[in-house]
mmCIF file of the N, C-alpha and C atoms, coordinates in Angstrom:
data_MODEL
# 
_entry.id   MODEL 
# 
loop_
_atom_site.group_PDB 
_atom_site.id 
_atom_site.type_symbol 
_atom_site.label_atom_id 
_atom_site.label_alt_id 
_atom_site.label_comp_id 
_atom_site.label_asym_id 
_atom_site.label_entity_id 
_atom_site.label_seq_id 
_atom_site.pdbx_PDB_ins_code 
_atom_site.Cartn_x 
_atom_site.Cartn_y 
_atom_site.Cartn_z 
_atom_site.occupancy 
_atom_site.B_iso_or_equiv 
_atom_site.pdbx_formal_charge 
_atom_site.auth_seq_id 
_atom_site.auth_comp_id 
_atom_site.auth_asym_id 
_atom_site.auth_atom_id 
_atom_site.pdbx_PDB_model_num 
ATOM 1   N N  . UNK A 1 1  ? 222.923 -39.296 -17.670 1.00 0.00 ? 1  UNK A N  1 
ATOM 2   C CA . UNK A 1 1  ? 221.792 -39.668 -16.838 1.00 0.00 ? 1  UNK A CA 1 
ATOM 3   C C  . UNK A 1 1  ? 222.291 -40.188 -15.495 1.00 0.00 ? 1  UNK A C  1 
ATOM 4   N N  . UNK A 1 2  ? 221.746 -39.769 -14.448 1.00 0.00 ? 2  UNK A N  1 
ATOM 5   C CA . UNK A 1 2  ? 221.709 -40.442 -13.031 1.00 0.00 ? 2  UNK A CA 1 
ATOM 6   C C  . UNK A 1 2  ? 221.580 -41.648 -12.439 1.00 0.00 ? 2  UNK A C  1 
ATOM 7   N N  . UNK A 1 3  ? 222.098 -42.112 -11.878 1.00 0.00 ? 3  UNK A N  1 
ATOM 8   C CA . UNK A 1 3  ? 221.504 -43.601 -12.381 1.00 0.00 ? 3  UNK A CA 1 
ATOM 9   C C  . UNK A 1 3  ? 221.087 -44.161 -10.564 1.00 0.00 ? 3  UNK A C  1 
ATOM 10  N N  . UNK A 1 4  ? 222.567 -43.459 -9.938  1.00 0.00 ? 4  UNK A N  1 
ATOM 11  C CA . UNK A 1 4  ? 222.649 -43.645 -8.467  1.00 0.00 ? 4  UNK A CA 1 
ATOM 12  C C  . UNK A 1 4  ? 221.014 -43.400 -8.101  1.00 0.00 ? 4  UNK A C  1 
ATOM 13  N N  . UNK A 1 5  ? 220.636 -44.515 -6.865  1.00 0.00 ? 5  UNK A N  1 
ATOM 14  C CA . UNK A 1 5  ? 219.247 -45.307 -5.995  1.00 0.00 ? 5  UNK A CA 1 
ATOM 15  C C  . UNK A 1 5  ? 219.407 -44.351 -4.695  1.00 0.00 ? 5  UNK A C  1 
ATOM 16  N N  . UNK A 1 6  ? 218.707 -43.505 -4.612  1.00 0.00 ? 6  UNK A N  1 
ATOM 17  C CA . UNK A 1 6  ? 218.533 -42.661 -3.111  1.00 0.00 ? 6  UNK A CA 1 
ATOM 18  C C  . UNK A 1 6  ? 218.275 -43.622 -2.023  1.00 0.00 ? 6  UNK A C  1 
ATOM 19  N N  . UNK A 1 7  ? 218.784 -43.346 -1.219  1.00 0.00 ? 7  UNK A N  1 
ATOM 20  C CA . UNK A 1 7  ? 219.068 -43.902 0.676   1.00 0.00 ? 7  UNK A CA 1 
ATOM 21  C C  . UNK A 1 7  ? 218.771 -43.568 1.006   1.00 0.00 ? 7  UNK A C  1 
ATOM 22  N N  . UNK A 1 8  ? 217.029 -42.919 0.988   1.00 0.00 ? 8  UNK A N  1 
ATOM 23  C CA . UNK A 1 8  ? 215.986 -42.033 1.920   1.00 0.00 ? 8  UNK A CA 1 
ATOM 24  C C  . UNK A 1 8  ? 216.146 -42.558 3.308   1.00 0.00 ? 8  UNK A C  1 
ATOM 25  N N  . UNK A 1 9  ? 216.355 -42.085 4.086   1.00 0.00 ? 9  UNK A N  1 
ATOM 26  C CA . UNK A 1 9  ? 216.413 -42.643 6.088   1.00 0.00 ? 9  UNK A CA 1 
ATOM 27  C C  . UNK A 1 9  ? 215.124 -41.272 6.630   1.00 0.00 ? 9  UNK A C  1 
ATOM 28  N N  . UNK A 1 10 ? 214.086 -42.049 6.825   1.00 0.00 ? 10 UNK A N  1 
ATOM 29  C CA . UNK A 1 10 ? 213.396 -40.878 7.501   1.00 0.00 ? 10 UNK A CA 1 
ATOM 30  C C  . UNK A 1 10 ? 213.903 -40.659 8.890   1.00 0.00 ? 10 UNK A C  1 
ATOM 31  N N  . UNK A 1 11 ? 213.969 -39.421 9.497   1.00 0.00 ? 11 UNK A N  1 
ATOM 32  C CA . UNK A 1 11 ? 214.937 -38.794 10.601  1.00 0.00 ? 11 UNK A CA 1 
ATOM 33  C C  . UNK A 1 11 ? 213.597 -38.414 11.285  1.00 0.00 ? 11 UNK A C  1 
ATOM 34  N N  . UNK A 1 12 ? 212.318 -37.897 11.168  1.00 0.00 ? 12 UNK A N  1 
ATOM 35  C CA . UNK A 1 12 ? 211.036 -37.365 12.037  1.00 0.00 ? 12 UNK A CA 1 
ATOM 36  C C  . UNK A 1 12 ? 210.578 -37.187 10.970  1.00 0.00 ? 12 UNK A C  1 
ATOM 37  N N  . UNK A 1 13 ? 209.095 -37.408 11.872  1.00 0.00 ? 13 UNK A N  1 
ATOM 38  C CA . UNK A 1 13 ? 208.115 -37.141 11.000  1.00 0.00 ? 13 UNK A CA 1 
ATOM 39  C C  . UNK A 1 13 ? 206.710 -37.475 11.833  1.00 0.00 ? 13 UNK A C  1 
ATOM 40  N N  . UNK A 1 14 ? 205.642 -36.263 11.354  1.00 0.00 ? 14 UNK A N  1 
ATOM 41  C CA . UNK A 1 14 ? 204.237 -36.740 11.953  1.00 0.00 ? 14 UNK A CA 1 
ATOM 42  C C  . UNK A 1 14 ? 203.434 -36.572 10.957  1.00 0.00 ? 14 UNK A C  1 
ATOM 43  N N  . UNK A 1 15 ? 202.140 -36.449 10.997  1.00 0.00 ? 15 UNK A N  1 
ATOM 44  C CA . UNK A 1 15 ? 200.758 -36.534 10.007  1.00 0.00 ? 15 UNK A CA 1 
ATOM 45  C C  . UNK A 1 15 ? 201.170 -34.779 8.927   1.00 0.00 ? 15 UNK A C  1 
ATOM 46  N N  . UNK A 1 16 ? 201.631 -35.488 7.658   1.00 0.00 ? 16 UNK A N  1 
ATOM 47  C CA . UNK A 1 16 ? 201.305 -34.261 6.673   1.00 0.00 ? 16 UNK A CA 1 
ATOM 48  C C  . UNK A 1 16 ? 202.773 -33.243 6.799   1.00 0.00 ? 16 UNK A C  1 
ATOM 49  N N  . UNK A 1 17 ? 203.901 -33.959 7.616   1.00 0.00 ? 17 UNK A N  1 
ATOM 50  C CA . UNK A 1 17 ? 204.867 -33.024 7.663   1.00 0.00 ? 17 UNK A CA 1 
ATOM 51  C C  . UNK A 1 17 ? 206.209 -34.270 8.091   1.00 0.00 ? 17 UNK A C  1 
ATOM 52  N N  . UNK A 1 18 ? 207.377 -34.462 7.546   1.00 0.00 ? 18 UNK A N  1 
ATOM 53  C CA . UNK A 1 18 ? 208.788 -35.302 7.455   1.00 0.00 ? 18 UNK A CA 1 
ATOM 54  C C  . UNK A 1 18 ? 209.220 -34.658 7.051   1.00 0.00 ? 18 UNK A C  1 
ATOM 55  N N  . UNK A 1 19 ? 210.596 -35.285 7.481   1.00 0.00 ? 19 UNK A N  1 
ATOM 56  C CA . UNK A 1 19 ? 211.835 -35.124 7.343   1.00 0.00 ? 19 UNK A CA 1 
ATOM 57  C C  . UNK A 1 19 ? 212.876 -36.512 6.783   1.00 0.00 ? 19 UNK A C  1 
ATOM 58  N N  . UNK A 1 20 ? 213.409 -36.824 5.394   1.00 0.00 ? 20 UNK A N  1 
ATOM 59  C CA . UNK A 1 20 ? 213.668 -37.137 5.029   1.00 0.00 ? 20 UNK A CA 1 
ATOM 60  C C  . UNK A 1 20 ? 215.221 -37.225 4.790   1.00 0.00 ? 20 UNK A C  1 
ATOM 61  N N  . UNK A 1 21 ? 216.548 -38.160 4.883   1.00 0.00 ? 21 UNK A N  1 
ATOM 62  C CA . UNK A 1 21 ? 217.856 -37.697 4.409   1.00 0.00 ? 21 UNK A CA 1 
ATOM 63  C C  . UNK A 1 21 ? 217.942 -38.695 3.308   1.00 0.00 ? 21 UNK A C  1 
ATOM 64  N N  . UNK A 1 22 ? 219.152 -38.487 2.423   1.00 0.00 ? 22 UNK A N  1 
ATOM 65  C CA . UNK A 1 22 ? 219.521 -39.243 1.321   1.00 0.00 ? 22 UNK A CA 1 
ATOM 66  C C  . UNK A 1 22 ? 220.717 -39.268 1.758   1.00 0.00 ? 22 UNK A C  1 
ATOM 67  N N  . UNK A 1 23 ? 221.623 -40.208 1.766   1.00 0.00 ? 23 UNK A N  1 
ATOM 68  C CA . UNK A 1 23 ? 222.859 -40.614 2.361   1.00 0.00 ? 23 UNK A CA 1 
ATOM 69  C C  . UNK A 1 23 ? 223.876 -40.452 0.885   1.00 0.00 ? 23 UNK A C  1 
ATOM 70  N N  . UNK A 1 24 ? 223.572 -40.616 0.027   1.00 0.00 ? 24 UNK A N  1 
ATOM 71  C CA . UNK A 1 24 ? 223.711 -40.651 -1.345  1.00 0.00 ? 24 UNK A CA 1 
ATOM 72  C C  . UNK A 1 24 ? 223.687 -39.346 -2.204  1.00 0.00 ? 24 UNK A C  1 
ATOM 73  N N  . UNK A 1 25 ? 222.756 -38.539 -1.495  1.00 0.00 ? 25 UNK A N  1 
ATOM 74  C CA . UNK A 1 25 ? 223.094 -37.350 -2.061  1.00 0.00 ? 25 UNK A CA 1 
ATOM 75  C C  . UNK A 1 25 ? 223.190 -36.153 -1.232  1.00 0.00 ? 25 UNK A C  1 
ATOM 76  N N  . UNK A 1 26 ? 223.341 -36.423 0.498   1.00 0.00 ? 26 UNK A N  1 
ATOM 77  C CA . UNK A 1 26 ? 223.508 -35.886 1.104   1.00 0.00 ? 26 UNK A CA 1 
ATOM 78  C C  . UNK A 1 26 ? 223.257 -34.669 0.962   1.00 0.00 ? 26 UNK A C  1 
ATOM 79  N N  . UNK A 1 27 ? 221.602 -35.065 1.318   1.00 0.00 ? 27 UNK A N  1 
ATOM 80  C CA . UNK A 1 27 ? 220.518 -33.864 0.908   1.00 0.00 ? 27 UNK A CA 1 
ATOM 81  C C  . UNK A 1 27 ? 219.566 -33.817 2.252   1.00 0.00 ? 27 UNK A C  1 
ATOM 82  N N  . UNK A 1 28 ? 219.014 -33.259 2.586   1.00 0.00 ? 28 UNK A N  1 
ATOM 83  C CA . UNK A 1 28 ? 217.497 -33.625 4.015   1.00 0.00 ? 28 UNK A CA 1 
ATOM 84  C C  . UNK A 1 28 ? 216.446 -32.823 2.995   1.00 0.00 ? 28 UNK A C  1 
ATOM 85  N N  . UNK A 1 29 ? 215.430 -33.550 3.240   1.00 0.00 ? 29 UNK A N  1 
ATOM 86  C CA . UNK A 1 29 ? 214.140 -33.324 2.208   1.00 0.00 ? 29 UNK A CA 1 
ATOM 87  C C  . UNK A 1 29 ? 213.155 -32.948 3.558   1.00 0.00 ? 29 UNK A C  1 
ATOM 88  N N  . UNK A 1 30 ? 212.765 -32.024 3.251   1.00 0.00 ? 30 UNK A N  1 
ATOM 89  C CA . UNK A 1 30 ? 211.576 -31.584 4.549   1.00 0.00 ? 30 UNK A CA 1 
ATOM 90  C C  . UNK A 1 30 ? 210.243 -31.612 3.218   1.00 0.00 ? 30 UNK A C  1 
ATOM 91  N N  . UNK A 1 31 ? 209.376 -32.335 3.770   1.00 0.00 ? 31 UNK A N  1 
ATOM 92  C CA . UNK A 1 31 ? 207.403 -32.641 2.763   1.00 0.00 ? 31 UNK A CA 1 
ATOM 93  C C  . UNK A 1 31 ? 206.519 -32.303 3.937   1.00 0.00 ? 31 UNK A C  1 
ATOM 94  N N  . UNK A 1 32 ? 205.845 -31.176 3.380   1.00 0.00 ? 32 UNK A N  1 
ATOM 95  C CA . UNK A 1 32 ? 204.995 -30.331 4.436   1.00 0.00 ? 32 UNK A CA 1 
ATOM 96  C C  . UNK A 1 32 ? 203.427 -30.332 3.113   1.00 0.00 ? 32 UNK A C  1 
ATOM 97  N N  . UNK A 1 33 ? 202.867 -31.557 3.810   1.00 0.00 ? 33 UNK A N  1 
ATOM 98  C CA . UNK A 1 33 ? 201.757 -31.765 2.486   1.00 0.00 ? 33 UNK A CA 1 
ATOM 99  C C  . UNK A 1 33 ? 202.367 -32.065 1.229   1.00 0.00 ? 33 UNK A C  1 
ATOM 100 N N  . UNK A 1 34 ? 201.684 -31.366 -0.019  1.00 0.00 ? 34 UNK A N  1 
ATOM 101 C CA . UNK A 1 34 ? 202.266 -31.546 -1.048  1.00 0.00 ? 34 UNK A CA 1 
ATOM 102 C C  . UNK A 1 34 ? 203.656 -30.927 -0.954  1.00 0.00 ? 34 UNK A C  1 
ATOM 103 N N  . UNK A 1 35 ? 203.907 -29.706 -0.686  1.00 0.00 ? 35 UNK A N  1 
ATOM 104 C CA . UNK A 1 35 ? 205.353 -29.041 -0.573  1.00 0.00 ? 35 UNK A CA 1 
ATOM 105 C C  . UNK A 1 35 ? 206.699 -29.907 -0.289  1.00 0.00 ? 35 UNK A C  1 
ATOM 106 N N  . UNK A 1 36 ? 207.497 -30.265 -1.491  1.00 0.00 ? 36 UNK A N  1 
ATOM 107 C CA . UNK A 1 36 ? 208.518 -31.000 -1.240  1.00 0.00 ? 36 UNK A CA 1 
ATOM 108 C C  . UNK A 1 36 ? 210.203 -29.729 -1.025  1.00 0.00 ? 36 UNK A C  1 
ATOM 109 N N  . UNK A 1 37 ? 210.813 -29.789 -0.169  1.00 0.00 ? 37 UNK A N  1 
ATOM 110 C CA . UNK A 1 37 ? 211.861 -28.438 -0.137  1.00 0.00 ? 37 UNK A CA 1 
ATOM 111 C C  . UNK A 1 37 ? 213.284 -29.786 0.174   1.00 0.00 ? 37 UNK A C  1 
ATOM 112 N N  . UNK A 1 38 ? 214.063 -29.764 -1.181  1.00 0.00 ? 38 UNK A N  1 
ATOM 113 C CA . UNK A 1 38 ? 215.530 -30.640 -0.642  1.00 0.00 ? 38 UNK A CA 1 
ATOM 114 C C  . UNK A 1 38 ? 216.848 -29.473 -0.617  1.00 0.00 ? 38 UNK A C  1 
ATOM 115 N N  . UNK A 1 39 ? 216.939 -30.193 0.676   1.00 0.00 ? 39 UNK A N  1 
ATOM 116 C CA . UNK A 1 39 ? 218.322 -28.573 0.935   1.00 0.00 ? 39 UNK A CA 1 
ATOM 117 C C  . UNK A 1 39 ? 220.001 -29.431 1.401   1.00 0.00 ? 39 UNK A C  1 
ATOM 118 N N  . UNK A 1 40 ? 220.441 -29.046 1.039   1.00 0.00 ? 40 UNK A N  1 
ATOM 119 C CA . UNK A 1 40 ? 221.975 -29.698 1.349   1.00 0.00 ? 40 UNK A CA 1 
ATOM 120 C C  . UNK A 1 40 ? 222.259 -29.882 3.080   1.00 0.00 ? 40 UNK A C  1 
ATOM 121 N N  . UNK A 1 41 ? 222.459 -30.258 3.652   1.00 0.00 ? 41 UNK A N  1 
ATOM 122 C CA . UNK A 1 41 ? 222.905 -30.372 4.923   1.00 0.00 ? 41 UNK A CA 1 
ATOM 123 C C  . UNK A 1 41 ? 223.067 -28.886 5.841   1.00 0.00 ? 41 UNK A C  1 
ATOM 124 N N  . UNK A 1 42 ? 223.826 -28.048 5.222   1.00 0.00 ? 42 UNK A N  1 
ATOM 125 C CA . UNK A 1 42 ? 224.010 -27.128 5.962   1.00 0.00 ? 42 UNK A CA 1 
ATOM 126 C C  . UNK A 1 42 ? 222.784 -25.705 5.565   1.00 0.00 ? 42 UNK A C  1 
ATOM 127 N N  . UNK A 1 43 ? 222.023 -25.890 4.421   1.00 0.00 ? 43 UNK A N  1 
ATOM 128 C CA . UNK A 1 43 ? 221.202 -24.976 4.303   1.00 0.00 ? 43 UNK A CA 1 
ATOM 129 C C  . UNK A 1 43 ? 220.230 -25.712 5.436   1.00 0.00 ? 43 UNK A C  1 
ATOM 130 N N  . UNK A 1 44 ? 219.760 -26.943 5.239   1.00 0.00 ? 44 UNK A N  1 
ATOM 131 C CA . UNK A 1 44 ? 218.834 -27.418 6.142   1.00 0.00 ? 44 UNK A CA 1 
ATOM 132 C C  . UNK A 1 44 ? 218.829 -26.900 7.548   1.00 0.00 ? 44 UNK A C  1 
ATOM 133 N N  . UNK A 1 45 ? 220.072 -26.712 8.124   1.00 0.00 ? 45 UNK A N  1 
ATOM 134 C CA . UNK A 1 45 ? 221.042 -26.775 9.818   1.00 0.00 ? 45 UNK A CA 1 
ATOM 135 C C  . UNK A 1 45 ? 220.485 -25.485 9.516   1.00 0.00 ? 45 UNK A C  1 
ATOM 136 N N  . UNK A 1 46 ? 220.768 -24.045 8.481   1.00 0.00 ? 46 UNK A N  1 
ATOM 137 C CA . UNK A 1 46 ? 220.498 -23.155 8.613   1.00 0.00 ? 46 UNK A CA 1 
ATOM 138 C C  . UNK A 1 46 ? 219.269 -22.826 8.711   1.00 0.00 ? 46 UNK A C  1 
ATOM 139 N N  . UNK A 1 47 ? 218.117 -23.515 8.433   1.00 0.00 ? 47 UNK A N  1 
ATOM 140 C CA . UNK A 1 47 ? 217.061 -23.195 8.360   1.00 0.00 ? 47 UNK A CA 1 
ATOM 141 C C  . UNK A 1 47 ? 216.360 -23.533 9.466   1.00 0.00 ? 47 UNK A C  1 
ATOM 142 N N  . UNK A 1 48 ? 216.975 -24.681 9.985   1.00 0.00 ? 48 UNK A N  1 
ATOM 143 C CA . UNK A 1 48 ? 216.786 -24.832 11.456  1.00 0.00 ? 48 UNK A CA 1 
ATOM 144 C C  . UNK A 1 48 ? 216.915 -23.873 12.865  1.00 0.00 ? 48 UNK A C  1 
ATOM 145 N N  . UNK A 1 49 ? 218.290 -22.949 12.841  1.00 0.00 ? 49 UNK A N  1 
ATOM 146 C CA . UNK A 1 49 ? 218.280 -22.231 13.212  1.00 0.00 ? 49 UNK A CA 1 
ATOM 147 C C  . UNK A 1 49 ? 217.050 -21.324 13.022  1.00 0.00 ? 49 UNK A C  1 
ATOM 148 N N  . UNK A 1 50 ? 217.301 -20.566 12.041  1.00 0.00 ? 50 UNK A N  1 
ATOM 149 C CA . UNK A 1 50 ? 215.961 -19.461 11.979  1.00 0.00 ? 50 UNK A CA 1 
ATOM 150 C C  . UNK A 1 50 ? 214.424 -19.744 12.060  1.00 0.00 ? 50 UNK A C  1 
ATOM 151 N N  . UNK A 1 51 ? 214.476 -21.583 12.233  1.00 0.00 ? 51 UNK A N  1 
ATOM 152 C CA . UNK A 1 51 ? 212.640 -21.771 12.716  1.00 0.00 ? 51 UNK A CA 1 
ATOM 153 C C  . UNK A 1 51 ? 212.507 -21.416 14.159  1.00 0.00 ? 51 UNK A C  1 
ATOM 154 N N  . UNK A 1 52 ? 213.894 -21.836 14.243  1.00 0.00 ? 52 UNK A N  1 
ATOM 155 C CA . UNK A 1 52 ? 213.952 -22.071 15.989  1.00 0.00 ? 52 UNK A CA 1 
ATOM 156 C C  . UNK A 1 52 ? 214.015 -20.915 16.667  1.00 0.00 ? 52 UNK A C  1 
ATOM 157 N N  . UNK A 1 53 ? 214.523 -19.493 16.159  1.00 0.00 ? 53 UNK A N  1 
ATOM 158 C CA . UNK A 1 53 ? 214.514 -18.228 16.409  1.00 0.00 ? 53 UNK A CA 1 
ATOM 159 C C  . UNK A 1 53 ? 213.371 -17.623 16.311  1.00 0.00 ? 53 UNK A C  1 
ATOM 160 N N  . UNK A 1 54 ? 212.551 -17.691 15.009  1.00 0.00 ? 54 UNK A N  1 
ATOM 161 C CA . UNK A 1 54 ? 211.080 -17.786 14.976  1.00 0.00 ? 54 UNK A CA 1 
ATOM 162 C C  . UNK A 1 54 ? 210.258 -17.605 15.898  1.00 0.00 ? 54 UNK A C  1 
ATOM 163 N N  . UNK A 1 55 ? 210.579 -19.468 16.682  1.00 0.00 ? 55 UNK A N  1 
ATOM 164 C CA . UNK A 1 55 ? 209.801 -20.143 17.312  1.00 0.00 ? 55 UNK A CA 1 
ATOM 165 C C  . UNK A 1 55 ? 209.354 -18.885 18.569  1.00 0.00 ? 55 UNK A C  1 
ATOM 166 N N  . UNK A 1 56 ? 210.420 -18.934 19.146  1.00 0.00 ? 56 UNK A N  1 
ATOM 167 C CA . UNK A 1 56 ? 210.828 -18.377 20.384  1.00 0.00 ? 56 UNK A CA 1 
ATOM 168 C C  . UNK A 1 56 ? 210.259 -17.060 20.040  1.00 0.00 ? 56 UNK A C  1 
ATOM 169 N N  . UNK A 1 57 ? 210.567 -16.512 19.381  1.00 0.00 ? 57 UNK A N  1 
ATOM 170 C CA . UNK A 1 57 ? 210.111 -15.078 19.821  1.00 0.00 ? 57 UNK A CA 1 
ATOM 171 C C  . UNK A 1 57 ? 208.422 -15.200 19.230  1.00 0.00 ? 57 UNK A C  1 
ATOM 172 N N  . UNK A 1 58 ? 208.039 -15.962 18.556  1.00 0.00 ? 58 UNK A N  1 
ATOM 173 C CA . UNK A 1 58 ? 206.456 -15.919 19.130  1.00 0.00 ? 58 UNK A CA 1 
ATOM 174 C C  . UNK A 1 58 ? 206.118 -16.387 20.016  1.00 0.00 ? 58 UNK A C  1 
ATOM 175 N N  . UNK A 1 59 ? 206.604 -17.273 20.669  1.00 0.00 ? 59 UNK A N  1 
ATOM 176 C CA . UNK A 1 59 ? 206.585 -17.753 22.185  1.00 0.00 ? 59 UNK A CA 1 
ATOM 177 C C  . UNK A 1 59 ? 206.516 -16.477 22.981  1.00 0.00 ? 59 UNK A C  1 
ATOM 178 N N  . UNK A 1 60 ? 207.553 -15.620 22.703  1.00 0.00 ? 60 UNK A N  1 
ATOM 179 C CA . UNK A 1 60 ? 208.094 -14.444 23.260  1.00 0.00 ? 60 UNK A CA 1 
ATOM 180 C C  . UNK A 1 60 ? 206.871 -13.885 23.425  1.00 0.00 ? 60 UNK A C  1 
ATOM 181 N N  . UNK A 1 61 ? 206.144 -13.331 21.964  1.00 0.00 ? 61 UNK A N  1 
ATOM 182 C CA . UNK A 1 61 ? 205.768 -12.725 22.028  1.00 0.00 ? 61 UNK A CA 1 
ATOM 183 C C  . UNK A 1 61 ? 203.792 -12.874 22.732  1.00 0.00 ? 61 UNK A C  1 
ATOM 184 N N  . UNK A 1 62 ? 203.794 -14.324 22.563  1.00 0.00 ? 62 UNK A N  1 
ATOM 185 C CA . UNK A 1 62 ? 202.099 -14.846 23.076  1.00 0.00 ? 62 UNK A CA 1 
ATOM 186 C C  . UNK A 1 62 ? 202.237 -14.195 24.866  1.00 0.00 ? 62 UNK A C  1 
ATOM 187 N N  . UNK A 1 63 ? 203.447 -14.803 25.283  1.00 0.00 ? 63 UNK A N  1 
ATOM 188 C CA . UNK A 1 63 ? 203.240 -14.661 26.722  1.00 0.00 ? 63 UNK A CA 1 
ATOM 189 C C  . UNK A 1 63 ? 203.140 -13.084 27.471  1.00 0.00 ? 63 UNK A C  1 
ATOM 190 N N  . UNK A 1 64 ? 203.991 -12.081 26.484  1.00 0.00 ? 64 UNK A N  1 
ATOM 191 C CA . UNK A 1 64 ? 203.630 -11.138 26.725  1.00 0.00 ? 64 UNK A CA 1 
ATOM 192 C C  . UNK A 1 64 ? 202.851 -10.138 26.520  1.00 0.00 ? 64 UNK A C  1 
ATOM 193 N N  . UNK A 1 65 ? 202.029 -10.769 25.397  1.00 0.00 ? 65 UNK A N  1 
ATOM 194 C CA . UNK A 1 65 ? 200.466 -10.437 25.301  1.00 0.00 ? 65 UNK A CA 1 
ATOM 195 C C  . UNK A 1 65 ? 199.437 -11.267 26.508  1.00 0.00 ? 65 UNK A C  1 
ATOM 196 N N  . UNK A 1 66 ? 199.675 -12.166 26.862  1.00 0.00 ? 66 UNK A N  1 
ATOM 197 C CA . UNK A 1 66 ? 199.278 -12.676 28.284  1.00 0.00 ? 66 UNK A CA 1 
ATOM 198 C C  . UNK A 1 66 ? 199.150 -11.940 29.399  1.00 0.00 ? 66 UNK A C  1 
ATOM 199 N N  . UNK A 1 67 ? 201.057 -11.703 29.695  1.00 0.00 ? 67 UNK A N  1 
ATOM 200 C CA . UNK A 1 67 ? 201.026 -10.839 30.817  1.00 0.00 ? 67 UNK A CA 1 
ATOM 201 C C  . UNK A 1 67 ? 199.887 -9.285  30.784  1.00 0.00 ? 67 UNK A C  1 
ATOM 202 N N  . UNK A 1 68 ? 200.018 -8.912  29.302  1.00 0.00 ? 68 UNK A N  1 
ATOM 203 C CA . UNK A 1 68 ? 199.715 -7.436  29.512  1.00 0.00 ? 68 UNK A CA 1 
ATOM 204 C C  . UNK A 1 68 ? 197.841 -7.475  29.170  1.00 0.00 ? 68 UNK A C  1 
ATOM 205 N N  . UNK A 1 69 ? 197.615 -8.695  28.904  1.00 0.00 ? 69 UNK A N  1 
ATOM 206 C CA . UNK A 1 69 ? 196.129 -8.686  29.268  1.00 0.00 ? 69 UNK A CA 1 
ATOM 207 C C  . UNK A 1 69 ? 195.423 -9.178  30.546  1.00 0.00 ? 69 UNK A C  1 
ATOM 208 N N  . UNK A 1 70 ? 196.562 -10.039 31.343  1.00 0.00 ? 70 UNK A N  1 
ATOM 209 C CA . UNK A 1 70 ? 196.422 -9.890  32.686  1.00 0.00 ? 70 UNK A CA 1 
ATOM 210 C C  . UNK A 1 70 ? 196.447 -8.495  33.702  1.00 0.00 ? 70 UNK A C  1 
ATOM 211 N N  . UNK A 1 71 ? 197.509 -7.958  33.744  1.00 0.00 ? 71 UNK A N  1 
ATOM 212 C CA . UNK A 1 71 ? 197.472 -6.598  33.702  1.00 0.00 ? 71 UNK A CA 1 
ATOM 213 C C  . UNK A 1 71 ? 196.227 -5.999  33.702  1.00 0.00 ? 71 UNK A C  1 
ATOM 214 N N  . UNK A 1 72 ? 195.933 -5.631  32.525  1.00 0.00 ? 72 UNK A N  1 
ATOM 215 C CA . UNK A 1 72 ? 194.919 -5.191  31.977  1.00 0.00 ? 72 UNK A CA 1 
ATOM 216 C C  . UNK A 1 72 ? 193.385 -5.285  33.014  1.00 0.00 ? 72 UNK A C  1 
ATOM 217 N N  . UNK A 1 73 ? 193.296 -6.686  33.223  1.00 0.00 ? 73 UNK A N  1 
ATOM 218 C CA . UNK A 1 73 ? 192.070 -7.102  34.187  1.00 0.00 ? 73 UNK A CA 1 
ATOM 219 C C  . UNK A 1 73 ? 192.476 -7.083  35.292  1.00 0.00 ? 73 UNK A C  1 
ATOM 220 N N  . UNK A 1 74 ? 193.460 -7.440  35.424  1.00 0.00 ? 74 UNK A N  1 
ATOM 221 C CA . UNK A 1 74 ? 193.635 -6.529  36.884  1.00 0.00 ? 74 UNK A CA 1 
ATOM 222 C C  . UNK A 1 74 ? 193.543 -5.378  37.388  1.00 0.00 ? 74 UNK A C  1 
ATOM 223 N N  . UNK A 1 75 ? 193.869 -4.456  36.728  1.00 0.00 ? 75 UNK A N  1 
ATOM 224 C CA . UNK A 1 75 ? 193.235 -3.207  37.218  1.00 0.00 ? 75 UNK A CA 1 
ATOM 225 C C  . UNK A 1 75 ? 191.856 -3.203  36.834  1.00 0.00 ? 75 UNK A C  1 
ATOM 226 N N  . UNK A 1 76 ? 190.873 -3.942  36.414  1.00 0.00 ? 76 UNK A N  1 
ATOM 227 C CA . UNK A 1 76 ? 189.704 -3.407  36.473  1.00 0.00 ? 76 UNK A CA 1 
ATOM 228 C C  . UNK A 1 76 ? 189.097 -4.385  37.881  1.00 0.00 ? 76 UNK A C  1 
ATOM 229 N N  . UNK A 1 77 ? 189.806 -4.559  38.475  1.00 0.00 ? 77 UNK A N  1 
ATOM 230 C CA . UNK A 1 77 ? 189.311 -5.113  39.974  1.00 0.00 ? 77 UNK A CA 1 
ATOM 231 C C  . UNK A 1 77 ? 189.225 -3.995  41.171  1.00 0.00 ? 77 UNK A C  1 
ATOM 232 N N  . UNK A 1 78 ? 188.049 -4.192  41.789  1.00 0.00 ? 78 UNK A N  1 
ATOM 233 C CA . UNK A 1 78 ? 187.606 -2.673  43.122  1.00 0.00 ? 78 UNK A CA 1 
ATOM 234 C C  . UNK A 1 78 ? 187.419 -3.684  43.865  1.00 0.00 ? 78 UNK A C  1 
# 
């Protein structure tokens, strides 16, 4: 049995979504509502990456649905 007391340090966090570390089991706990996900340090770092790649290319992709509906009304100007 386990016996070791977790060293939760919250790292961020807003309404319905944290980020949690355990120093002790050198884990980061991300709680998105009920959804609890504990990932080791470097899966976490990895997963970070690929939100952040994500992020961006829907960024990417809003603005250039922007541009091309600007576009768009622009040529319907006489």
């Amino acid at each position: 049995m386990n016996t070791k007391q977790c060293k939760r340090i919250l790292l961020s966090g807003e309404e319905h979504c944290r980020v949690v570390y355990c120093e002790e089991c050198g884990v980061a706990e991300l709680e998105v509502g009920a959804l609890s996900l504990r990932l080791e340090v470097e899966a976490f770092e990895t997963l970070h990456k690929v939100m952040q790649e994500a992020v961006s290319k829907l960024q990417a992709l809003s603005a250039s649905r922007e541009v091309n509906q600007f576009l768009r009304n622009l040529g319907n100007v006489h």
